[in-house]
N, C-alpha and C positions, 0 to 999 in steps of 0.2 A: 901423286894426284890426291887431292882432297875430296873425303867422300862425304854427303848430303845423309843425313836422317829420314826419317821418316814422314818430315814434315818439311824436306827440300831446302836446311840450313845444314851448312857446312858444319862439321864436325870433325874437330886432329885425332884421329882415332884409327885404329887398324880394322880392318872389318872383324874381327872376334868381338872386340871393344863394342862398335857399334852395334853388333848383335843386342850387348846387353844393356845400353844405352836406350836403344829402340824399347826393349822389354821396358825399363824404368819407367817410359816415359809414361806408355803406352798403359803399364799398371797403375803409376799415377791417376791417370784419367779418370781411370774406372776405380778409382779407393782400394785398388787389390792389397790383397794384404803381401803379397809376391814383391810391394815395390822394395822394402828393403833388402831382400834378397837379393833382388838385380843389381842394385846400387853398391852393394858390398863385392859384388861378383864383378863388377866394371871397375871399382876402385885397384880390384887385384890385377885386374889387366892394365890399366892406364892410370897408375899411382899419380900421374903428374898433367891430367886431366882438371884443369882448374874447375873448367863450369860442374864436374860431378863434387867436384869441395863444395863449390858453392852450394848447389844444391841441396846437396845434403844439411846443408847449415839451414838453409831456410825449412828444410822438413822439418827440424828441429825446434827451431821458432814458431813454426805453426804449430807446435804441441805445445805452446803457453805453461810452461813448465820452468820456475825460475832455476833449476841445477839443471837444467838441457841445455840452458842459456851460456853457458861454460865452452859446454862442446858445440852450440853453434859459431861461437868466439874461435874457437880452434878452428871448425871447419874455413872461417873469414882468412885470419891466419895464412892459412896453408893456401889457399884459393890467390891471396895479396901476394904470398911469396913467391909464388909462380907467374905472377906478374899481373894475375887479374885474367889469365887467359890468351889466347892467338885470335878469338874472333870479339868481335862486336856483343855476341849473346852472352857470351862468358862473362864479358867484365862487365855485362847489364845486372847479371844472377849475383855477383858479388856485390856492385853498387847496392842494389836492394838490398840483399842479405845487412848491410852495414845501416843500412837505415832504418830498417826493421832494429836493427837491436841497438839503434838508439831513440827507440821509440817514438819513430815517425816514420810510420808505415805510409803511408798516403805520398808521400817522397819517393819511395822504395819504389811503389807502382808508378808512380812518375817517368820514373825509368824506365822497366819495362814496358809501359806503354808507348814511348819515346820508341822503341826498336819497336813493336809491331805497327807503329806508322809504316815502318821500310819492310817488313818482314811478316801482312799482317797475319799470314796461313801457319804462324809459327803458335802451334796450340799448345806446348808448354807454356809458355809465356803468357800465351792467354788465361790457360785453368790457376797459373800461378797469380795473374791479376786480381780473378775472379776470387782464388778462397782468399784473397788481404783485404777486399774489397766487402765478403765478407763479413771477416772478423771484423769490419771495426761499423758495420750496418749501414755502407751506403746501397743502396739496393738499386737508385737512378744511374748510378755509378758503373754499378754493375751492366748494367741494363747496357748503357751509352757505348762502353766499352767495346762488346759483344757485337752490337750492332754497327760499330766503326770498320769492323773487317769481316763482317759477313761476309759481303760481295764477293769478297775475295776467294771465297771457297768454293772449289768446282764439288758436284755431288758425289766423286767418287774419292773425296783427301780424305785419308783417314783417318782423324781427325774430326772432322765434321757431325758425325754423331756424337760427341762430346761439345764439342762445340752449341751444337742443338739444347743437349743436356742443359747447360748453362745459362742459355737463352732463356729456357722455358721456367729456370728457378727465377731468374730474373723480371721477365714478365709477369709469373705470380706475383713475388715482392714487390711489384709496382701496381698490383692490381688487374692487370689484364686478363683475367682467368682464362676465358676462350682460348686466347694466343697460347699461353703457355701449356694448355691441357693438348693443343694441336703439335704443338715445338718437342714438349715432351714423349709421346706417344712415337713422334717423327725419330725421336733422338735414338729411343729404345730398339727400333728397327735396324737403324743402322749400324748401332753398340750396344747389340744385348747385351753387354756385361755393364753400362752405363749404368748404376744405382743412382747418379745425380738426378739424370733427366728421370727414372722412376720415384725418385720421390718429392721432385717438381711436382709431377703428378697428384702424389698422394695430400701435399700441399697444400693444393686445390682441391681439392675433396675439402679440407678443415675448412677452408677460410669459405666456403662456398657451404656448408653447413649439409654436407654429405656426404653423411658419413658413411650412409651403408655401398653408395657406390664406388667411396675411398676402398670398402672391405672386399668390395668385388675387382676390384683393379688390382690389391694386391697381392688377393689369392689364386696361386697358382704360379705366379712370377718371381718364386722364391731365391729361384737360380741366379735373377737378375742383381742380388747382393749377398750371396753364397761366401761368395769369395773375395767379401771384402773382409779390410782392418777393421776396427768398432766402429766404421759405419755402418757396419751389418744391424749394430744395438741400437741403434738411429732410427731405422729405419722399420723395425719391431714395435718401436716405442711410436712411430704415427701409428700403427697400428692398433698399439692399446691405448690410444687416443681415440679411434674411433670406435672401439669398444666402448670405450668410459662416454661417450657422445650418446651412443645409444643405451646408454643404463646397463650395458652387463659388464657391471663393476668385480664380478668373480671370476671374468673372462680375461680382463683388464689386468687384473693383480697375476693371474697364471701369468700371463704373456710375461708380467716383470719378473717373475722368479725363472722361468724358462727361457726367455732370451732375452729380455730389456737389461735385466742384473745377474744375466748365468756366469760370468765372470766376475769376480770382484776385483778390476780394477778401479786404481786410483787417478785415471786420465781425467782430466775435466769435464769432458765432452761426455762421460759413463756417467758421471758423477752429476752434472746436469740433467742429463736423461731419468735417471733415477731419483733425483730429490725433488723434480719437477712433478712427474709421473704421480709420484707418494702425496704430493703435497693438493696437488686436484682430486686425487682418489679420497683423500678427508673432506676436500671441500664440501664432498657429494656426500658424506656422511659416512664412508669407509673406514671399517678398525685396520691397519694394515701392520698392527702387532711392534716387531720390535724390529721392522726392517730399517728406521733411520739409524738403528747405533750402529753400524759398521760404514756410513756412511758420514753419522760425525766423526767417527775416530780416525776416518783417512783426510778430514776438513780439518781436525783440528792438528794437523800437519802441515796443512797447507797456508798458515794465518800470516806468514810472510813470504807468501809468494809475489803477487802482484803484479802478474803480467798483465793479468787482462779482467777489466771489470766483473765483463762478463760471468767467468768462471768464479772471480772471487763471491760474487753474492749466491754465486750457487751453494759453497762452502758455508757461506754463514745461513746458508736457508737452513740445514743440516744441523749446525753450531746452535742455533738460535731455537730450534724445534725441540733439542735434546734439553737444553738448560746448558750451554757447555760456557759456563757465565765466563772466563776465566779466558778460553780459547776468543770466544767473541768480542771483549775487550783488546785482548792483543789486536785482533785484527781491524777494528773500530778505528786503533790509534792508529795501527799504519796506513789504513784507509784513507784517514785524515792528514798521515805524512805525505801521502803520496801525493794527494791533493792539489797539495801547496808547489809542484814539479812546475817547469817550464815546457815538456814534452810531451805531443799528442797523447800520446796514454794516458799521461797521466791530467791532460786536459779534460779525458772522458771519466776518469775519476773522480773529479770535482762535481762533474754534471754530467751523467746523472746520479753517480756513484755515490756520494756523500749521502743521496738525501733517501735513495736506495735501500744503501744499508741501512739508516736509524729506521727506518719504517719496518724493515725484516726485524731487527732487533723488538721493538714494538711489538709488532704480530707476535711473536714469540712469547711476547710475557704476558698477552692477553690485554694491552692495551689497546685497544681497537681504536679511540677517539684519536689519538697519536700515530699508529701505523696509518691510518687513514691521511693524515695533513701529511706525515711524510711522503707515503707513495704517492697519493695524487701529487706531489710538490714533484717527484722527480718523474712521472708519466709523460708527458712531453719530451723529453728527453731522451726515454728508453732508446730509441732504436740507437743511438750513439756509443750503447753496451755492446750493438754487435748481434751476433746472432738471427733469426729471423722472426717475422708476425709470431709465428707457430710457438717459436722459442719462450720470447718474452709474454707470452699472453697468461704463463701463470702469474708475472705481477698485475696485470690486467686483473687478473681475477682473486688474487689478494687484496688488491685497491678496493674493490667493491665488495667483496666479501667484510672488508674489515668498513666499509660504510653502513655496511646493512645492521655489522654487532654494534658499532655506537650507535644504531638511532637515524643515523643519517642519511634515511628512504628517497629524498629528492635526489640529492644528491647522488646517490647510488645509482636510479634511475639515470640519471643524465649518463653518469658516466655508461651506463649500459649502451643506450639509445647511442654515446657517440660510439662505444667497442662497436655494434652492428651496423652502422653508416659506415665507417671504416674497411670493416670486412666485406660488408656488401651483403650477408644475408644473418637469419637469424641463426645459432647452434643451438644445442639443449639448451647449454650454461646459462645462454641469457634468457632461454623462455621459461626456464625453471626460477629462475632469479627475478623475473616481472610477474612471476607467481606466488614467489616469495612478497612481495611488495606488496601486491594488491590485495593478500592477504593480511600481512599485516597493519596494511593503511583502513579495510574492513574494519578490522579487530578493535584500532583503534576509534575509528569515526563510524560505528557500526548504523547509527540513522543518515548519516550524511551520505553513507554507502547504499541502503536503499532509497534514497532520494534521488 
């Protein structure tokens, strides 16, 4: 007899197996840090479990790490030798797997998406949609997905508050604040251990330009990403966003030594958070000492990675902040190899990628007239790096930052006025930055300014 998971798809599994299959899935959801564990404990039970090869291949790719990208290969491998699977989901989890790591993710979800037409309550599948969809910044994408096999879930699939979770990030990223501060709040009920749908939430706090009730949502609800992998550092790090929103920039910088950077890893996703983090805390006029060198020194390892735009210009933010002249050139020139690729990645590397990096490189050396024409050149663009509003809004605010030191007050302005059309309301940054402005357009036209 063939027994059903936990989300009512058939799985070749003995019930020990399944046990820990169920656990996997289930850790997944919630970002536990538990899921590799399960995953290694179900390989030992059912060695010849394709969809767990698969699987595991795609965890691996979703860690945008080019020597991961070996053992995602193996994991593809081993998953193809086996035939691809006995069911339909298995050989979806491979199909993907194999498109992803030819760098056409958007294909990959094709597939999976294809089975949850017939399967749509199958919430692996879904959250695996959701983080490709993701990485590579469709946000409507997202959205559309989610909302294709809602119906389908009665209020008691387990599932469902993940599910919810997802919804509610996706709503944000589309603008819907309302929807998603209600989806998310919904999600957390049903999957306290949900940290997505909690920090959908906190999400909406940023972009809604509230902060201190972001701080009150996620005080106290620590539990809610206790036990996640470095999404726990994620999830810290809105927090000392909303610190740094309301001026207590001392409060800010603690939060990054005690939980945004209490680890030093070399993950991308740490390694964002923290050069991000660093890199607003100066905007606002913060000495934050000599905390970018241990994060150029794990960048400037990373100058021929290039899985993912995103990550890479987090590296060169690091690279390019230090003087790391030598590491930033390597990486400039593969930037530019990559470029020139025929494959979605490396499509998003051209644009927005290219114009990206020379702008960071710029920032760097203090050329502000230059970082400016580059980053505003690749701003349009952004969300195609991936990532979310939240993510990409320190180049937001390097754009305009590096308009205000050449000189270029209208300009800056504008770009303000469209950052707050955009989000929907005003934050500090921009009411500080039109104080910036109007001071200095005084300063300059000091009678025209009394007139």
């Amino acid at each position: 007899m063939t027994l059903t998971d936990a989300f009512d798809q058939p799985v070749p599994l003995s019930r020990e197996a399944l046990e820990e299959w169920n656990a996997t899935c289930l850790a997944f959801l919630a970002h536990g840090a538990s899921t590799p564990v399960h995953l290694g404990r179900l390989l030992d039970l059912a060695p010849d479990f394709a969809g767990a090869h698969a699987l595991k291949g795609l965890f691996y790719a979703l860690l945008g790490r080019r020597e991961l990208m070996e053992d995602a290969r193996a994991a593809l491998g081993r998953a193809q030798g086996l035939g691809g699977g006995e069911t339909e989901r298995e050989r979806a989890l491979a199909t993907c797997l194999a498109h992803v790591l030819a760098g056409n993710p958007s294909q990959g979800i094709a597939v999976l998406e294809g089975v949850l037409t017939r399967a749509p309550t199958d919430t692996l599948l879904m959250k695996l949609s959701h983080a490709l969809r993701f990485v590579i910044g469709d946000s409507h994408g997202m959205r559309a997905s989610i909302e294709t096999v809602m119906h389908s879930y009665a209020g008691d699939h387990p599932g469902r508050g993940y599910l919810l979770g997802c919804h509610a990030f996706a709503l944000e990223e589309t603008g819907d604040y309302a929807a998603a501060q209600l989806a998310g709040r919904a999600a957390l009920t049903l999957a306290p251990d949900d940290a997505w749908g909690l920090h959908a939430v906190a999400h909406v706090h940023d972009m809604t330009g509230d902060a201190q009730g972001g701080l009150t949502w996620l005080t106290g609800r620590e539990a809610a990403w206790a036990h996640c992998n470095n999404f726990r550092f994620h999830v810290w790090w809105h927090k000392a966003l909303m610190l740094l929103d309301l001026g207590r920039l001392d409060e800010a910088l603690a939060l990054y030594d005690d939980h945004v950077r209490a680890e030093k890893t070399d993950d991308y996703r740490d390694i964002s958070n923290a050069t991000s983090l660093l890199l607003r805390l100066e905007l606002e006029g913060m000495d934050v000492g000599d905390r970018w060198q241990e994060l150029a020194d794990f960048s400037e390892t990373r100058t021929e990675d290039g899985c993912l735009i995103f990550a890479d210009l987090h590296y060169l933010m690091a690279l390019t902040h230090e003087g790391r002249e030598n590491a930033t050139t390597r990486m400039l020139a593969r930037i530019a190899r990559d470029a020139d690729g025929t494959s979605e990645v490396e499509a998003r590397v051209a644009k927005p990628g290219l114009s990206a990096a020379k702008g960071l490189e710029a920032f760097g050396d203090g050329q502000w007239a230059e970082a400016f024409v580059h980053l505003k050149a690749a701003r349009p663009h952004m969300q195609a790096a991936g990532g979310s509003h939240a993510q990409r809004d320190v180049f937001e605010r390097m754009t305009i930052d590096a308009g205000l030191r050449a000189g270029r007050l209208d300009d800056a302005r504008a770009l303000l006025v469209d950052r707050t059309h955009r989000r929907g309301h005003e934050d500090g940054y921009a009411a500080a930055r039109q104080r910036m402005i109007a001071q200095a357009q005084q300063f300059a036209c000091p009678q025209e300014a009394r007139a």
